[in-house]
C-alpha atoms as one frame of an Amber mdcrd trajectory, in Angstrom:
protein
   0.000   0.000   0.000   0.987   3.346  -0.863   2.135   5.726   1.776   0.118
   8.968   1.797   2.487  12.059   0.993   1.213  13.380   4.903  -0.345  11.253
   7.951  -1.464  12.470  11.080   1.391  10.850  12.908   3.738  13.359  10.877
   1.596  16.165  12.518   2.022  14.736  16.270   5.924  14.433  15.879   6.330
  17.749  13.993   3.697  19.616  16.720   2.650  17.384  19.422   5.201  18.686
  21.470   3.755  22.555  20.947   0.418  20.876  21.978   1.621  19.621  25.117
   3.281  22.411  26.297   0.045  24.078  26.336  -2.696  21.211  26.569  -6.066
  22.695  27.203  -8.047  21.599  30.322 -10.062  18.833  29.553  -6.700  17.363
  27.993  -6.417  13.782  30.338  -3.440  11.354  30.095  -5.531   9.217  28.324
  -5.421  12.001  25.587  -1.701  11.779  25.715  -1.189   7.939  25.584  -3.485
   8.207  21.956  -0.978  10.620  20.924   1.980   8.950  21.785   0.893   5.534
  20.070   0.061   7.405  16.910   3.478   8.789  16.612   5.155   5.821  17.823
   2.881   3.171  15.370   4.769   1.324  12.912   8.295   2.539  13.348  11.262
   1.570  14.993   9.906   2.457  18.676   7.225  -0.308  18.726   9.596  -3.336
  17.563   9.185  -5.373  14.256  10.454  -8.252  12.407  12.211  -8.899   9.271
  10.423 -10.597   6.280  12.380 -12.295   3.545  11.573 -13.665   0.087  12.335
 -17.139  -0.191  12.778 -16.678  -3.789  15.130 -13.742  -4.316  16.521 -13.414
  -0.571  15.326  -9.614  -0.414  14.831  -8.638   2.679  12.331  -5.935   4.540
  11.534  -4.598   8.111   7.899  -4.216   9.024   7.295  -2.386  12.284   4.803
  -3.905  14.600   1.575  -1.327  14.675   0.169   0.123  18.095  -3.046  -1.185
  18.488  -5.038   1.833  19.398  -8.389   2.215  18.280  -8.042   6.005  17.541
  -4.516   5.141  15.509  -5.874   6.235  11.527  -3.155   3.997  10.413  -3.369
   0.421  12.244  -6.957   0.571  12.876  -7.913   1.816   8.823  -8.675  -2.120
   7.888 -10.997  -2.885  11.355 -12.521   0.244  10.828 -13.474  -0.763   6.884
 -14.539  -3.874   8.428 -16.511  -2.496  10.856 -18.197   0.211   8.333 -18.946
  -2.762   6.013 -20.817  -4.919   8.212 -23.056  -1.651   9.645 -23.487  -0.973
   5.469 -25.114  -4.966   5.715 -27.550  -3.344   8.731 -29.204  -0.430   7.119
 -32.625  -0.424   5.592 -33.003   1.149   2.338 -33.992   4.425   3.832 -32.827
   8.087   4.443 -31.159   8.312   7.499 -31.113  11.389   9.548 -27.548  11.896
  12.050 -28.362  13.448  15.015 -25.824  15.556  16.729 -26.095  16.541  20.794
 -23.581  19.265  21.732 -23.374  19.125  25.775 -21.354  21.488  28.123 -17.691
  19.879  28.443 -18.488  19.573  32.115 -20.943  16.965  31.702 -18.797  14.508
  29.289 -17.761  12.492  32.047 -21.592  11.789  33.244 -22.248  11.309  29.588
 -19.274   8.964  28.967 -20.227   6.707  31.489 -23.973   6.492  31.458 -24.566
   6.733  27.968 -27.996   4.740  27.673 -29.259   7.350  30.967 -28.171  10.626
  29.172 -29.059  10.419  25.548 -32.500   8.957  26.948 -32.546  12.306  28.367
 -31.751  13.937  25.690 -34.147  12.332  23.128 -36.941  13.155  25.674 -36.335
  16.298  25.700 -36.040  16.668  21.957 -39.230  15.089  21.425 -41.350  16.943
  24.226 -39.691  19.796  22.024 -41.033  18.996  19.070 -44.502  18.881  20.572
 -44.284  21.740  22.806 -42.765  23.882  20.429 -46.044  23.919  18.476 -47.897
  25.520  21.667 -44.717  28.080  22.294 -44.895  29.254  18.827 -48.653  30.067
  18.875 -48.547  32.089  21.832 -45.385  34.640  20.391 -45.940  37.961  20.138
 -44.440  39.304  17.133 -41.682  41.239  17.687 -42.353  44.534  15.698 -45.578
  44.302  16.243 -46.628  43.467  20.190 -50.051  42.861  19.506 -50.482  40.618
  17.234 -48.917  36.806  17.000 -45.949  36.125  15.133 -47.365  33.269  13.260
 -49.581  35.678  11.374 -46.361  37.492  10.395 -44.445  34.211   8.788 -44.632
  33.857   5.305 -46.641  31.090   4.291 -44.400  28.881   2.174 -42.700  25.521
   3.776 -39.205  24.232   2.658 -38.453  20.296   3.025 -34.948  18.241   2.990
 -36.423  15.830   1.319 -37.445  12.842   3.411 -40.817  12.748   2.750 -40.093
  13.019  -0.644 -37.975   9.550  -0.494 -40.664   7.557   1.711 -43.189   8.879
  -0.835 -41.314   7.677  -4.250 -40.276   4.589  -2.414 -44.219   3.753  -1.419
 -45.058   4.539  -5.159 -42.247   1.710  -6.116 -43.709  -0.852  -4.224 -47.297
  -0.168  -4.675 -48.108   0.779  -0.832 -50.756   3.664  -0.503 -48.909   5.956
   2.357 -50.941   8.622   0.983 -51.078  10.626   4.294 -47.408  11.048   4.190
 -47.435  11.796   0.078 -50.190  14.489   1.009 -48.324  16.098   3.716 -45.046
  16.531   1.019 -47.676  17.542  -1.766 -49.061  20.489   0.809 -45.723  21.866
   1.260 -45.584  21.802  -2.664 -48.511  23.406  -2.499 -47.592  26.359  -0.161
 -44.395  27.053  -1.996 -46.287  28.326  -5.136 -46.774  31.672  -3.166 -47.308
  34.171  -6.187 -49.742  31.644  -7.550 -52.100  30.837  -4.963 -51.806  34.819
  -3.881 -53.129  35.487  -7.547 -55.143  32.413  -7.732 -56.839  33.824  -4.209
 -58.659  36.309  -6.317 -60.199  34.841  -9.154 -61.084  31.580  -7.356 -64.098
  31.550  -4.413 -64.731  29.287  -1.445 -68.141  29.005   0.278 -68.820  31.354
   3.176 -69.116  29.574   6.393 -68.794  30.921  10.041 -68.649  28.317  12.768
 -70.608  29.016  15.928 -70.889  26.134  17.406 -69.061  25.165  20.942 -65.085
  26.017  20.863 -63.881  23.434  23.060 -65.613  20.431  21.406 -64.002  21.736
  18.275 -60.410  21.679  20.155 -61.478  18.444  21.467 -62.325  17.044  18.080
 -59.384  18.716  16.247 -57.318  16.458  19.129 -59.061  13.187  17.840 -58.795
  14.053  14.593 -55.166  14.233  14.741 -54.575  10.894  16.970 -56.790   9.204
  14.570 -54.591  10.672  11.553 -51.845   9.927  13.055 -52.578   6.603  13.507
 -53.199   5.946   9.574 -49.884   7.749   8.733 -47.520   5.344  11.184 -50.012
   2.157   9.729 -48.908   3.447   6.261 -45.080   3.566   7.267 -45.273  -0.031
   8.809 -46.777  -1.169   5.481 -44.472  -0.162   3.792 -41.296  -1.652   5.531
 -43.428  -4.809   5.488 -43.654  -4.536   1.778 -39.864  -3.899   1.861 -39.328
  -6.744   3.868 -40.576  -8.884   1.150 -39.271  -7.105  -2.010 -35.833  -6.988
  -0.352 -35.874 -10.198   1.686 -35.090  -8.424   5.539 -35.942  -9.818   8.402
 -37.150  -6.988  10.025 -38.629  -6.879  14.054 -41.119  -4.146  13.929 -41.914
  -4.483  17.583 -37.893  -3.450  17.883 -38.234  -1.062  14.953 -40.863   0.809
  17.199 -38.874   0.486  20.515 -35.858   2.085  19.060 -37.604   4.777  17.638
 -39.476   5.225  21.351 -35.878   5.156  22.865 -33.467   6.869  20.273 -35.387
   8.961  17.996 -36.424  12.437  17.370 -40.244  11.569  16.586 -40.229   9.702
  20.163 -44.351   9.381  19.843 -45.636   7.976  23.058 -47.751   5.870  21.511
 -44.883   3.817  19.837 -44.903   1.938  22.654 -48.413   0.788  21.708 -46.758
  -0.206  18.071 -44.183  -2.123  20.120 -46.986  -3.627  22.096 -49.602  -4.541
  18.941 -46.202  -6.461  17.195 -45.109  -8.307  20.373 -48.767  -9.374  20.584
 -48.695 -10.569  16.804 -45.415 -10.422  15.034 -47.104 -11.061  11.710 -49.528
  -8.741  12.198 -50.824  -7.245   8.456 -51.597  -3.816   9.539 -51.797  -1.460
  12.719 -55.100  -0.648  11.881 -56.382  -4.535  12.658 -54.605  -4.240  16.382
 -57.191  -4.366  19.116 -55.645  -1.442  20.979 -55.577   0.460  17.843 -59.023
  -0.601  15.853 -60.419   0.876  19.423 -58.905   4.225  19.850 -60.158   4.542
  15.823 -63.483   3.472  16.927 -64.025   5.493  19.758 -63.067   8.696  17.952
 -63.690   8.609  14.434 -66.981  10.343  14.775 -65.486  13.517  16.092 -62.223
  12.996  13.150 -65.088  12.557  10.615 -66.816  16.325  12.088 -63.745  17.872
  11.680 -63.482  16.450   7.959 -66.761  17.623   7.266 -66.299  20.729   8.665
 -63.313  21.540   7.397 -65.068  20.971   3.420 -67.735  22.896   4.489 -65.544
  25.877   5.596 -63.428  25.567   2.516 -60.276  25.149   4.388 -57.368  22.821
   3.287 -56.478  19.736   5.187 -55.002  17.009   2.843 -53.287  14.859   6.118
 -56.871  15.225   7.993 -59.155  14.168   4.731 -56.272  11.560   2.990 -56.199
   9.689   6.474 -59.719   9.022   6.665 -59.651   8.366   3.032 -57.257   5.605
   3.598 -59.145   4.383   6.516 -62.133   3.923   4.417 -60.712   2.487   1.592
 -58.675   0.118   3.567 -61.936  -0.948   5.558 -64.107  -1.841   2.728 -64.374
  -5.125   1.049 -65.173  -3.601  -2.392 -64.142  -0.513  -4.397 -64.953   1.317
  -7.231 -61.473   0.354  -9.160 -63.199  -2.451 -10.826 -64.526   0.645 -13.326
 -60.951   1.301 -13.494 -59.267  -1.551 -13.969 -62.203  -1.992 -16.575 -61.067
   1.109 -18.436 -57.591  -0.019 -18.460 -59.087  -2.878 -20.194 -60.593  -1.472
 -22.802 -58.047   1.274 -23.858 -54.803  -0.628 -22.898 -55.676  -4.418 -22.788
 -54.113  -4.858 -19.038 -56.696  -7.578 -18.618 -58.858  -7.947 -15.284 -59.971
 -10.567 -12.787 -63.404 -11.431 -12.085 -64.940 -12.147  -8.542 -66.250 -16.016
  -9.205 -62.882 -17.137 -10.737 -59.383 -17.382  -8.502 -57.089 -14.700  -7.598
 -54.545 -14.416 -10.231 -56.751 -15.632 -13.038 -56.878 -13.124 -15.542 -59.569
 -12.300 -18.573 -59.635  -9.553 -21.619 -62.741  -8.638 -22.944 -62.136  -7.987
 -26.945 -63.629  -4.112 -26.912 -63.212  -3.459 -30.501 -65.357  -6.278 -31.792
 -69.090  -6.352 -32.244 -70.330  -9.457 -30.070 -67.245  -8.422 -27.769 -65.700
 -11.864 -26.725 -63.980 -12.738 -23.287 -60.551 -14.186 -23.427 -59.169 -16.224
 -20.682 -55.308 -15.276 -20.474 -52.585 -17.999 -20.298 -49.103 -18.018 -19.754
């Protein structure tokens, strides 16, 4: 292997020394035995042993390596190892990196209770996430004490792009996440600004004013979103089931769910019910069809269908609201109205159909163009 032209062992022996004259505070002696071995690593100071061709006689020294897990130079191969097997672990799925930054002070409790701190710290982040929602509706704006400084933030959402990926991915495998599609596609929506500012005046909504009692609205907003929220996780656990198969993982979604309780930013309290519903049945098709779950649905879909309603009636946009219950009622009924559309593909494509007294799988084409309009069993 090529030597590169400069390796961080040729900056601790040209500098190190400058370093230590001045080491910084949190500088420890285990700090100074890393340093030493990568200077020391493969050269004359650590011992070695002399290799010789048995063919031509040529002789060469190779200097024994240090051992140190931070040492770039001996550890490069375990490290490629190590990198290759975690590649073997990961799903086929955006991953985000989450960084903490803590005081220096507390990197001793940190170092040596790992699984109590970054608990912590993920349950933090997510009562965050949801409290943040609250803190931001209550600001006062600024330059303008009294009024709220959402009313002052321009209306028009960025994304990074995750939603994006779980949404093509869905499409690929033929999984209907459409509550997490719809919640990209609004985003898309409120970026065309200029448009929907010039749209606003040529296109009209009805004219509704709701009087009815404010805190059963809050109340059914709340079930609303539980029961939304339940479709959207359903969808994602579809689809890694789906990916499961196409892929052939092995893939514990009761885990899946209790890592995500313990080490992720969402941190949704009821993941723990996920975990729960998949240690009950680790086959189980759908989240929806989980007693705890098909309860909490049934109990408040009333109120999530008033808000729905309401929410059409007032002319006011809410694709995750309305494309959850869609998918709820879709996935709940036996039959749908795509046997008009697979019918159409049918007659303007010829992508065949099946028909509801023959087997799954059996497959028929119905000759459009002619006049007494034959049926054609398809075989392979």
């Amino acid at each position: 292997m090529t030597r590169p032209l400069l390796e961080l062992a040729d900056l601790v022996g040209a500098a190190g020394h400058r370093f230590l004259d001045r080491p910084p505070a949190w500088f420890t002696w285990l700090h100074l035995k890393v340093l030493g071995a990568i200077e020391r690593c493969r050269t004359a100071a650590m011992g070695g042993h002399v290799d010789q061709c048995t063919g031509c006689g040529h002789r060469a020294i190779s200097y024994n390596s240090c051992r140190n897990r931070h040492c770039p130079k001996c550890q490069g191969q375990a490290r490629d190892r190590w990198l290759a097997a975690r590649r073997c672990e990961l799903l086929a799925t955006p991953y985000a990196h989450v960084v903490f930054t803590l005081p220096h002070q507390l990197a001793p409790l940190a170092l040596q209770n790992k699984k109590l701190i970054y608990g912590l710290l993920f349950r933090c982040s997510a009562d965050t996430l949801i409290e943040i929602t609250a803190d931001i509706l209550k600001q006062r704006d600024p330059d303008h004490r009294q009024a709220f400084l959402i009313d002052s933030i321009l209306d028009s959402a960025q994304q990074k792009g995750t939603g994006k990926w779980t949404s093509i991915n869905a499409l690929d495998m033929g999984i209907p996440a459409n509550s997490i599609a719809e919640a990209v596609f609004a985003r898309c929506l409120s970026a065309l600004k200029s448009e929907r500012e010039a749209a606003s005046g040529h296109l009209t909504g009805p004219a509704y004013r709701y009087d009815g009692d404010r805190n059963e609205l809050i109340q059914n907003v709340h079930d609303a979103l539980y029961c939304s929220k339940i479709c959207a996780y359903a969808q994602g656990f579809q689809l890694m089931r789906a990916a499961e198969a196409e892929y052939g993982w092995k893939l514990d979604f009761a885990s899946i769910a209790s890592i995500w309780r313990g080490g992720c930013i969402i941190r949704a309290r009821f993941l723990q019910k996920i975990t729960d519903a998949y240690a009950r049945d680790s086959q189980l098709v759908n989240l929806l069809l989980d007693p705890y779950f098909k309860e909490q649905i049934q109990n408040n879909q009333r109120r999530w269908r008033t808000v729905v309603a309401l929410a059409a009636q007032a002319g006011v946009a809410a694709p995750a609201f309305m494309s959850a219950l869609a998918y709820y009622d879709g996935y709940r009924s036996a039959k749908l109205p795509a046997n008009l559309l697979q019918a159409q593909r049918d007659y303007f494509g010829a992508h065949t159909y099946e028909r509801i007294d023959q087997p799954r799988g059996v497959s028929f084409h119905l000759d459009w163009s002619k006049a007494n309009r034959p049926q054609i069993k398809i075989t392979d």
